[in-house]
C-alpha positions as CSV (number, residue, x, y, z in Angstrom):
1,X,-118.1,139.5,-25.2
2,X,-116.8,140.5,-28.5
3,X,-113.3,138.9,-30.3
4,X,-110.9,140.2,-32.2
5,X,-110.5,138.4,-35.7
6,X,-107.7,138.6,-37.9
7,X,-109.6,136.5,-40.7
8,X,-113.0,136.0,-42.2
9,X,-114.8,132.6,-42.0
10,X,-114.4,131.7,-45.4
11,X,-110.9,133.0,-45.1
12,X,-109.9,130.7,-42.4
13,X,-111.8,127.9,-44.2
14,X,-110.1,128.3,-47.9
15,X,-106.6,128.1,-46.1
16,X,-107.4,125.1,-43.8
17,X,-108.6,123.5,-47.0
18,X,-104.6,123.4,-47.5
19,X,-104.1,121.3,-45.1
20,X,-102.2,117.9,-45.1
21,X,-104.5,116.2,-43.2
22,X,-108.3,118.3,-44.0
23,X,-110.4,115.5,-45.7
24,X,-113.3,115.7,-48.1
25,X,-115.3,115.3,-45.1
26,X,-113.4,117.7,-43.0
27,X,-113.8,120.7,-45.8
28,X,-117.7,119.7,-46.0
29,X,-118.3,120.3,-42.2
30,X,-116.4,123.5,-42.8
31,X,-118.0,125.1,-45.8
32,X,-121.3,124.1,-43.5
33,X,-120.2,126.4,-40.5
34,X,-119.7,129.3,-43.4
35,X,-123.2,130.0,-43.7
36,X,-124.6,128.9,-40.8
37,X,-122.9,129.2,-37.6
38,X,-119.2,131.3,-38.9
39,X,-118.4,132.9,-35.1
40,X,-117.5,129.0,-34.0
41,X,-114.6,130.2,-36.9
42,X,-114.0,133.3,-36.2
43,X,-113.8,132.9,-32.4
44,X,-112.5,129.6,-32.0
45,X,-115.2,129.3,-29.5
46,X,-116.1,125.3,-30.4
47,X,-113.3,122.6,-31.0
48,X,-114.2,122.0,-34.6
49,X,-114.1,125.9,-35.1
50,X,-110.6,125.6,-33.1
51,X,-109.2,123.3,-35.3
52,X,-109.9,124.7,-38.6
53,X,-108.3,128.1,-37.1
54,X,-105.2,125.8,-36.0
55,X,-104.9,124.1,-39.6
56,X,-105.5,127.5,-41.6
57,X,-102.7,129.5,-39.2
58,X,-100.6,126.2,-40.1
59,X,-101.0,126.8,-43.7
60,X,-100.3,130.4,-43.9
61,X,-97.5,130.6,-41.4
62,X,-95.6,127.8,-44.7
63,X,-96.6,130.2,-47.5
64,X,-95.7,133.2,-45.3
65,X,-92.3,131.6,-44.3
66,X,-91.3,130.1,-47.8
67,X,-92.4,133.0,-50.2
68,X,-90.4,135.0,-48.0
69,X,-87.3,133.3,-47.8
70,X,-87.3,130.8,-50.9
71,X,-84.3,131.8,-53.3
72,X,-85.3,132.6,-57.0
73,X,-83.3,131.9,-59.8
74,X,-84.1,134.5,-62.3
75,X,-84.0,133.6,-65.9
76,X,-83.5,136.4,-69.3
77,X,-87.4,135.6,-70.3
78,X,-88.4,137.3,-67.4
79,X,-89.1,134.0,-65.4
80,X,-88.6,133.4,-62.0
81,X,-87.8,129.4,-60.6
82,X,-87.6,128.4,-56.9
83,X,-87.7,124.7,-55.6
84,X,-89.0,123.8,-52.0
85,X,-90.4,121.3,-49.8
86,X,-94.1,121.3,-48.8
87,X,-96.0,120.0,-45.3
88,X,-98.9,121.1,-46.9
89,X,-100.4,121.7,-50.2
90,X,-99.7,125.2,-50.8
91,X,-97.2,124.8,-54.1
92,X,-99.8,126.9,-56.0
93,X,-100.4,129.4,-52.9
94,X,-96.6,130.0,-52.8
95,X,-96.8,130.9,-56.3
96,X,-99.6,133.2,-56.4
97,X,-98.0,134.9,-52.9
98,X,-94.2,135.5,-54.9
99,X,-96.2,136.3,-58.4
100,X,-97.5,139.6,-56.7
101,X,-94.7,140.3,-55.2
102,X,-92.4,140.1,-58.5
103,X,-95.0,141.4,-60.8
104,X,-93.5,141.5,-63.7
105,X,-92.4,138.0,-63.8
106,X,-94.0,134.2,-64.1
107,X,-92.6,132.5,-61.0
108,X,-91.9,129.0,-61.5
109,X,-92.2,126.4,-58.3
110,X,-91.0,123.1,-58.7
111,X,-92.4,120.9,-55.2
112,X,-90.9,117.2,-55.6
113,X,-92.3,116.0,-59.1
114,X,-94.4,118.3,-59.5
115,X,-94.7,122.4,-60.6
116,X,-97.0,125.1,-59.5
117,X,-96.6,128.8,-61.8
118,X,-98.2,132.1,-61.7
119,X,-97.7,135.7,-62.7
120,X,-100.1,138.9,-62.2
121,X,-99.1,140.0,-65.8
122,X,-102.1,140.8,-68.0
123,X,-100.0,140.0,-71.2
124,X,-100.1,136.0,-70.2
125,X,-103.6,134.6,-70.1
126,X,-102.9,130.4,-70.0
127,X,-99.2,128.6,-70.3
128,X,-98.7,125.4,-72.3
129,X,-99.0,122.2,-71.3
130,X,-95.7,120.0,-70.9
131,X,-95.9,116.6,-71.5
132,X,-93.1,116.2,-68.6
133,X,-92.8,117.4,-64.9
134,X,-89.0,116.7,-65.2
135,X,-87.5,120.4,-63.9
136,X,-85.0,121.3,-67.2
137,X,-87.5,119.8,-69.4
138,X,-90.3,122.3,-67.8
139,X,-88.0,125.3,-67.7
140,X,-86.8,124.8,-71.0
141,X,-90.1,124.9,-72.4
142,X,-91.7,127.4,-70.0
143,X,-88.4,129.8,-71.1
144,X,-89.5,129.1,-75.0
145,X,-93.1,130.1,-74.5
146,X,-92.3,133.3,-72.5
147,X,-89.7,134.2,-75.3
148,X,-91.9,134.6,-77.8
149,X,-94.5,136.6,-75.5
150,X,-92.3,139.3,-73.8
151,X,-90.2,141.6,-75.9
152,X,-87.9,142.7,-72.7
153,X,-85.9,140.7,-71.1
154,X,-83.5,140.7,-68.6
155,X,-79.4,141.6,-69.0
156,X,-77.1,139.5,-68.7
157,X,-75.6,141.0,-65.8
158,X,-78.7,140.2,-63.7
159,X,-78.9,136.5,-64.5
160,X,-76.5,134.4,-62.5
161,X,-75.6,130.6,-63.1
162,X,-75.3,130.0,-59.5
163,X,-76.6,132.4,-57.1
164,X,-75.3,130.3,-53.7
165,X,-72.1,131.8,-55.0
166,X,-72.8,135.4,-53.8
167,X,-74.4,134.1,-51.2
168,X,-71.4,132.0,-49.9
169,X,-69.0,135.1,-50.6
170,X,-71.2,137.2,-48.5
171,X,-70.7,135.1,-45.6
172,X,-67.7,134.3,-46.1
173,X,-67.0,138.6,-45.9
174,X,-69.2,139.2,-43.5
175,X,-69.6,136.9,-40.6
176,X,-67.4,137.2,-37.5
177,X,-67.0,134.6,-35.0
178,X,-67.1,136.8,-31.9
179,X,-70.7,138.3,-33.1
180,X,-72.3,135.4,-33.6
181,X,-75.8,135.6,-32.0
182,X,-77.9,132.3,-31.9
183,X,-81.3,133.9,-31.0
184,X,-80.6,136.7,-33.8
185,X,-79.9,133.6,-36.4
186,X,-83.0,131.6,-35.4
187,X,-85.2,134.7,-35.4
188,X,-84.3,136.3,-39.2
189,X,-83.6,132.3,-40.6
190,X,-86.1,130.3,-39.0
191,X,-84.0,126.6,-39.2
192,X,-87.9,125.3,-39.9
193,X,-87.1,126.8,-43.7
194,X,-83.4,126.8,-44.1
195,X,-84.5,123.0,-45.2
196,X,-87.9,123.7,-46.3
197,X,-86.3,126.4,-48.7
198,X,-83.6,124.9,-50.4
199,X,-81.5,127.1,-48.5
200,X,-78.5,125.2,-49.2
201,X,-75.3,127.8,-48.1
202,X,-77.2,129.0,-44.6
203,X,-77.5,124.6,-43.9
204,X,-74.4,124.2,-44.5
205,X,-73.3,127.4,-42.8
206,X,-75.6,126.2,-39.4
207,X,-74.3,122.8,-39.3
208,X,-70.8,123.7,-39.6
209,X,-70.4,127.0,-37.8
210,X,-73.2,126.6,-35.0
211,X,-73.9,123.1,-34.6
212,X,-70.3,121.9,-34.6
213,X,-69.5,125.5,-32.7
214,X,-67.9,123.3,-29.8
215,X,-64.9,122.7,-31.9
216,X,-64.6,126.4,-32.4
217,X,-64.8,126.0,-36.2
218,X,-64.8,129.3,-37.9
219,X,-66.4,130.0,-41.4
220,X,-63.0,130.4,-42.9
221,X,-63.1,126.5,-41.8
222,X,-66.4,125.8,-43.5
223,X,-65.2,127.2,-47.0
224,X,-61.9,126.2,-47.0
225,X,-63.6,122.7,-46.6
226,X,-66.0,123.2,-49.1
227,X,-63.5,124.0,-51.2
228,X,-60.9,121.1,-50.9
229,X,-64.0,118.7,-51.2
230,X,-64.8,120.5,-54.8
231,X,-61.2,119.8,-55.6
């Protein structure tokens, strides 16, 4: 009987190595079944082999979900910074999955206290070392470096203060109480990463429009509130 593999062994093994819970002992037994037995991998046809299928398809599915959804805030030095929450440790993964995406930019990750950055650009071979994890002190210093490497940088017109702002106006423009589907929502805006994401105007768009939907609030509603609260 033959099976049908979407991964290699050491494919499967390098993301399962990821996982929250994979141990020192865990990744040992792993790198084992590599080079001696990879089909139990491959074909998930024992229960260790099972397991580090289920904990690499765990990790991937989070740096498939938040490089894809994750909002950027682009920066003039060509420098791209997102903030998210993790299950598992894939802060550097992320990064390396949105650097070749946006390849002509550093993207700049900030995961609780710490920071994960990458770029595919040939013209930046190491960044400097911050004495400080704190996220304005990191950007601020990661800005200075990359303004004295790249000559082009981005207009004005591109770089936004506070993107959520488009992003609220867009919603506020386009959504219509009568179309709202549920299963279309969950399917393009997963709520796993509305959270996950920092995706702060579709939260507070679900809890107020769809959770509280019984009270027929409209997203008129939500804004107007949002606004009075500012005030």
């Amino acid at each position: 009987m033959s099976f049908a593999c979407d991964l290699t062994a050491t494919e499967y093994v390098l993301a399962a190595k990821n996982h929250i819970d994979s141990s020192n002992g865990f990744i040992k037994n792993a790198e084992y079944l590599i080079d001696n037995n990879p089909h139990e991998i491959t074909t998930g046809c024992t229960e260790f082999g099972r397991l580090i299928k289920k904990r690499a398809n765990s990790v991937i599915r989070e740096v498939r979900l938040l490089a894809s959804f994750m909002r950027l805030k682009p920066y003039p030095e060509m420098l791209l910074v997102g903030r998210c929450e993790l299950e598992h440790h894939t802060g550097q993964l992320i990064a390396n999955s949105l650097s070749r995406r946006f390849n002509m930019f550093v993207v700049l990750i900030f995961v609780e206290e710490n920071y994960f950055i990458a770029t595919e650009r040939e013209d930046v071979t190491k960044f400097p070392n911050l004495l400080s994890n704190k996220e304005n002190y990191v950007v601020r210093g990661i800005c200075e470096f990359l303004g004295n490497c790249f000559e082009v940088r981005l207009t004005p017109d591109l770089v936004r203060e506070d993107g959520d702002l488009l992003w609220e106006k867009y919603y506020e423009t386009q959504f219509l109480q009568q179309r709202l589907n549920m299963n279309q929502f969950r399917r393009f805006i997963p709520k796993y990463v509305m959270k996950k994401a920092n995706m702060k105007v579709e939260s507070e768009f679900y809890e107020k429009v769809v959770v509280n939907s019984k009270n027929n609030r409209i997203l008129e509603d939500f804004f107007k509130m949002s606004t009075e609260k500012e005030n």
